[in-house]
Structure formats: structure tokens, C-alpha cells
N, CA and C atoms as an extended XYZ file, in Angstrom:
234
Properties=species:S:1:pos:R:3:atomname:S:1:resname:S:1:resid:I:1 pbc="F F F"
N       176.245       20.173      117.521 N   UNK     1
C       177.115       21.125      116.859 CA  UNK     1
C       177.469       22.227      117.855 C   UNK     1
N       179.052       22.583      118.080 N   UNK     2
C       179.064       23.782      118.981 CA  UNK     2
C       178.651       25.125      118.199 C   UNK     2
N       178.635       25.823      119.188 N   UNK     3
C       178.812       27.367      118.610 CA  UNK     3
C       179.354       27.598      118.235 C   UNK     3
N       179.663       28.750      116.882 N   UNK     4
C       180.292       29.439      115.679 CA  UNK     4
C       181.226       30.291      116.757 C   UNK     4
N       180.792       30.974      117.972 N   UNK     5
C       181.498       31.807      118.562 CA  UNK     5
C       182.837       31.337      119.031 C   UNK     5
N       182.858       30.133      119.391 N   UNK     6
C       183.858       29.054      119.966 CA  UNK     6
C       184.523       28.786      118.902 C   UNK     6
N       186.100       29.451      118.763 N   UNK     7
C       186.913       29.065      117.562 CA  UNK     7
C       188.803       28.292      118.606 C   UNK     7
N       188.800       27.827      117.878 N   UNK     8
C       190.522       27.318      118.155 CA  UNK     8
C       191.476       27.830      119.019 C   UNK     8
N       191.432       29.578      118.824 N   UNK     9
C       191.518       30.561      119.911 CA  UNK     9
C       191.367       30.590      121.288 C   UNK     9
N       190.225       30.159      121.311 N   UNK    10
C       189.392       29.317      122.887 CA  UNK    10
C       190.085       28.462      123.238 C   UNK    10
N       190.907       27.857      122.722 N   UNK    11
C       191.409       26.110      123.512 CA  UNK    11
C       192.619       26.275      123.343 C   UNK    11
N       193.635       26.907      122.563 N   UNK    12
C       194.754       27.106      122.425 CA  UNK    12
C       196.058       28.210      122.360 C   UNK    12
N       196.777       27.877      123.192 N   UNK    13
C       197.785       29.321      123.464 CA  UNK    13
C       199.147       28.461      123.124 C   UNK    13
N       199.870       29.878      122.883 N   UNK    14
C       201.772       29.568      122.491 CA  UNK    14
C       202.423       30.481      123.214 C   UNK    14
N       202.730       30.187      124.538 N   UNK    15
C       203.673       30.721      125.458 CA  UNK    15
C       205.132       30.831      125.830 C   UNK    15
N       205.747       31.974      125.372 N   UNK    16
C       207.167       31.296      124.909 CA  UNK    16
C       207.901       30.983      126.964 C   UNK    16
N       207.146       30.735      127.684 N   UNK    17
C       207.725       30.147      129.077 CA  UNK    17
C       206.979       28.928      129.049 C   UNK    17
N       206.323       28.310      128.144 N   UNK    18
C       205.695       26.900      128.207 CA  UNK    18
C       205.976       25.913      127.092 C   UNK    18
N       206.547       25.160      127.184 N   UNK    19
C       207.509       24.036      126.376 CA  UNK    19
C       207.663       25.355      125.243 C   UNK    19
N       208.519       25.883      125.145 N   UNK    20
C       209.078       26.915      124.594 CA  UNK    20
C       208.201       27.557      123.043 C   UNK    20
N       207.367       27.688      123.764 N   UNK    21
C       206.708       28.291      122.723 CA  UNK    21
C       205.354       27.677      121.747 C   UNK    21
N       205.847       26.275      122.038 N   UNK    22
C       204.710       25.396      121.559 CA  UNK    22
C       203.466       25.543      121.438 C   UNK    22
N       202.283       26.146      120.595 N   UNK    23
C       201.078       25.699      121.162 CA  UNK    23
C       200.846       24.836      121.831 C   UNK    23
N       199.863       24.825      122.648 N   UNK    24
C       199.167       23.934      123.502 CA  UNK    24
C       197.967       24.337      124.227 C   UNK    24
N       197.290       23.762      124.672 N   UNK    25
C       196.058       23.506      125.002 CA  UNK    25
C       195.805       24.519      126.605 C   UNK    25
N       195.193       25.801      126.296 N   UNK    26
C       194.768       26.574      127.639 CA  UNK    26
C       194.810       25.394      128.931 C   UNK    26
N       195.734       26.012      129.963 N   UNK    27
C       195.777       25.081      131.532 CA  UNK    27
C       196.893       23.989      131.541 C   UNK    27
N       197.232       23.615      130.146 N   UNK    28
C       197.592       22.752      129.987 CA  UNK    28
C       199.443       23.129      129.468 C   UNK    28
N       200.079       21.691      129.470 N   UNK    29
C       201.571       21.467      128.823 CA  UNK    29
C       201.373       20.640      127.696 C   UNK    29
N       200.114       20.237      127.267 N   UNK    30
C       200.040       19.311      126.322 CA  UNK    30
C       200.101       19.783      124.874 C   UNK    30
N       201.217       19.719      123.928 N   UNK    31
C       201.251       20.590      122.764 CA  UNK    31
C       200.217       19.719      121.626 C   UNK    31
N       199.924       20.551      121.261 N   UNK    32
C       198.873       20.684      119.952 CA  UNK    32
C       199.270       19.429      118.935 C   UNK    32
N       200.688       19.585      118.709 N   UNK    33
C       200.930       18.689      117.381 CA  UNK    33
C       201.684       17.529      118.036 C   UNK    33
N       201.393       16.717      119.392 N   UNK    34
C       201.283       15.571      120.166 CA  UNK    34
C       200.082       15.084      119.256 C   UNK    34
N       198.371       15.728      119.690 N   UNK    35
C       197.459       15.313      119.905 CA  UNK    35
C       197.405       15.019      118.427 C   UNK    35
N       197.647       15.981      117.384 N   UNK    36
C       197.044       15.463      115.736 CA  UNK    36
C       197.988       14.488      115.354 C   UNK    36
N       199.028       14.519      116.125 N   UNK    37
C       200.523       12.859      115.738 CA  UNK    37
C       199.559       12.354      116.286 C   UNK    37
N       198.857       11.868      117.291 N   UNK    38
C       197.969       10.589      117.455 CA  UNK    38
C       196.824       10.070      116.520 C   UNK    38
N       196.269       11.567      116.390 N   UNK    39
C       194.806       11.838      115.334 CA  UNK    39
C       195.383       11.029      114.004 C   UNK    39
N       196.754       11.382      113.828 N   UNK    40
C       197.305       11.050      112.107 CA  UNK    40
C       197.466        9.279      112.468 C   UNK    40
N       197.787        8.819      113.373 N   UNK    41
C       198.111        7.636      113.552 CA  UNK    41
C       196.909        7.020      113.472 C   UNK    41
N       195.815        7.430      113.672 N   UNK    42
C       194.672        6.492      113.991 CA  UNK    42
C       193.557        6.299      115.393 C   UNK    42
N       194.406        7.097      115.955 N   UNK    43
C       193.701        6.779      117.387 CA  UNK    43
C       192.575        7.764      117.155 C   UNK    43
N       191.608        6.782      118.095 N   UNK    44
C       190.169        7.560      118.590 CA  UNK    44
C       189.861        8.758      118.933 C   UNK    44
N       189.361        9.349      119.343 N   UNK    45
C       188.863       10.494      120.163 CA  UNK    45
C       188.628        9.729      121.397 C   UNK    45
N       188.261        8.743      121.441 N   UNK    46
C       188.082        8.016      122.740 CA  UNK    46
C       189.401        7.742      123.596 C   UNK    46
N       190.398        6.954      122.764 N   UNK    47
C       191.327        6.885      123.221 CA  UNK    47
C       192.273        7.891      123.870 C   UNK    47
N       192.406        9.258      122.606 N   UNK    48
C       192.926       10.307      123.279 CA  UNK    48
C       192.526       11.199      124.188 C   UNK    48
N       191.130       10.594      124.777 N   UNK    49
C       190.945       11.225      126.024 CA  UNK    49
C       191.056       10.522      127.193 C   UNK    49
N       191.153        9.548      126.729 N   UNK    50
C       191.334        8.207      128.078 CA  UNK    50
C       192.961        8.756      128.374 C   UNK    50
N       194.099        8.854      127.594 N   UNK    51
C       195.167        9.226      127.552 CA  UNK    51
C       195.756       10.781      128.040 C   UNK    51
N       194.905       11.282      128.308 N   UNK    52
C       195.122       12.738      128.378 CA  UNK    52
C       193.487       13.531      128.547 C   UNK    52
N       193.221       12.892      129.993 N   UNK    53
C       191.684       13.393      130.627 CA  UNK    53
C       192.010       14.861      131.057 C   UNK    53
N       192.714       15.399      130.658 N   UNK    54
C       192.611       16.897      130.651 CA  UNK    54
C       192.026       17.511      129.372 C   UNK    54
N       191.207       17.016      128.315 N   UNK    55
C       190.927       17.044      127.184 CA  UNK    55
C       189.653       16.672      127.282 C   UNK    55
N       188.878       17.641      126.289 N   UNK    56
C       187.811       16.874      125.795 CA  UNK    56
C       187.691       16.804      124.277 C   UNK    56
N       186.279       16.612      123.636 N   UNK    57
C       186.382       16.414      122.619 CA  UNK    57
C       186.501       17.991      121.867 C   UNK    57
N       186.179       18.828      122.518 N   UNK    58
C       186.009       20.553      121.526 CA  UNK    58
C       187.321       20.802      122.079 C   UNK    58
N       188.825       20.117      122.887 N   UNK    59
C       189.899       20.332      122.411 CA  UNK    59
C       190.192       19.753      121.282 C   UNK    59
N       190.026       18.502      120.915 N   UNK    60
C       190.370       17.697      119.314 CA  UNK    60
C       189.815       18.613      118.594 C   UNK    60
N       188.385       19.270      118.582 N   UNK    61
C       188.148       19.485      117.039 CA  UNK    61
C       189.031       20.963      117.346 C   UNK    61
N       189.147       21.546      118.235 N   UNK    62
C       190.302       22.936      118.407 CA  UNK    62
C       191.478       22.520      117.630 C   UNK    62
N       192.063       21.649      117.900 N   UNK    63
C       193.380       21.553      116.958 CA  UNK    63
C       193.540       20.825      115.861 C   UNK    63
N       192.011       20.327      115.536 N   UNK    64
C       191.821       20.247      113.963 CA  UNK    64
C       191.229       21.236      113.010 C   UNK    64
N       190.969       22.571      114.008 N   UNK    65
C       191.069       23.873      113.031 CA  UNK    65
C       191.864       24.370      113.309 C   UNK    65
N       192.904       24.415      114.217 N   UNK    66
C       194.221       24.779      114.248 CA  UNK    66
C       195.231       24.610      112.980 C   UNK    66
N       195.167       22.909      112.774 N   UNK    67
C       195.543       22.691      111.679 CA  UNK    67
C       195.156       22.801      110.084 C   UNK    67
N       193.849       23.033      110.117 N   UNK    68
C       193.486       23.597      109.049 CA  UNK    68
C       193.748       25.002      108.455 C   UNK    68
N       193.893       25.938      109.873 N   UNK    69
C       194.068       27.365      109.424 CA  UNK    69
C       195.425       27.465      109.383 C   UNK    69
N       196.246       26.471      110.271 N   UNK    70
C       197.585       26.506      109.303 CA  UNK    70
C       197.726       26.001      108.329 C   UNK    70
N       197.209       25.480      107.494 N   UNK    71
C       197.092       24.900      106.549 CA  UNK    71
C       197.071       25.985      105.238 C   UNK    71
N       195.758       26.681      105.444 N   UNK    72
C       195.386       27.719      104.825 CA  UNK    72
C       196.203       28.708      104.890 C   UNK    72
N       196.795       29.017      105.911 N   UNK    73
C       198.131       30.025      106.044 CA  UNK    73
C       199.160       29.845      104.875 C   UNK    73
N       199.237       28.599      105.358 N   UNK    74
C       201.243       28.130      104.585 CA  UNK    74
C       200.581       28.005      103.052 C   UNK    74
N       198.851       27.768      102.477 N   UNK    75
C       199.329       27.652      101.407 CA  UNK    75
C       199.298       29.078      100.556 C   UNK    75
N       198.588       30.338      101.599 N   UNK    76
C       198.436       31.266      101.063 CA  UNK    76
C       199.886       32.209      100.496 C   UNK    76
N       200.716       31.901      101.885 N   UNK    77
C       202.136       32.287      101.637 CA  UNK    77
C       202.606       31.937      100.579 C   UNK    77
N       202.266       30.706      100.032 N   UNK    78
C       203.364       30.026       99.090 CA  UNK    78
C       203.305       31.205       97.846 C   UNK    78
């Protein structure tokens, strides 16, 4: 289990000079909602690191609380 201190924050930035704004992954060009289009398709954690070895696994679970706290966002707005 990681540390509580280590949140989503840690692994992910939205730079509007980096694919225009996109989240994506600190160091990286790889946007956020690439990696959960794979996650939704089925692929591994294995696979999507064989695919994109600039990743590990506490980037996946980063942008599966990414997507959760947007989640929680959009439904609070509603």
C-alpha cells in the first residue's frame, strides 16, 4: 500500500504549453485520459507499462484518482 501523503497531485500536471493543456503525467507528454482509454478497454497494468516505460504502476493508480475526483467534482456540480 503507498502512502496517504502521495496523492494524484504527485504524478500529474496541466500545462497550457504541453499538448495544450491536457493533463499528463509529471516529465512526461503522455495525457492522462490516453492511459484510462486503455484501462477502460481492458488492458493490463502490465501491458500499459510495457507500452509506455515512462510509467509505473503509482502513475495508473494516479489517474485512477484523478478520475475519481473528477468524478466527484462533476457530480457535485450537477
Amino acid at each position: 500500500m503507498r502512502p496517504m501523503s502521495e496523492h494524484w497531485h504527485d504524478r500529474i500536471e496541466s500545462d497550457p504549453l504541453i499538448l495544450r493543456g491536457k493533463p499528463c503525467f509529471h516529465g512526461t507528454r503522455i495525457p492522462v485520459g490516453l492511459i484510462l482509454g486503455y484501462m477502460a478497454c481492458g488492458k493490463t497494468s502490465e501491458q500499459i507499462i510495457d507500452q509506455f516505460p515512462d510509467l509505473n504502476s503509482s502513475h495508473l493508480t494516479a489517474a485512477l484518482e484523478y478520475a475519481r475526483d473528477l468524478a466527484d467534482f462533476e457530480a457535485a456540480a450537477l
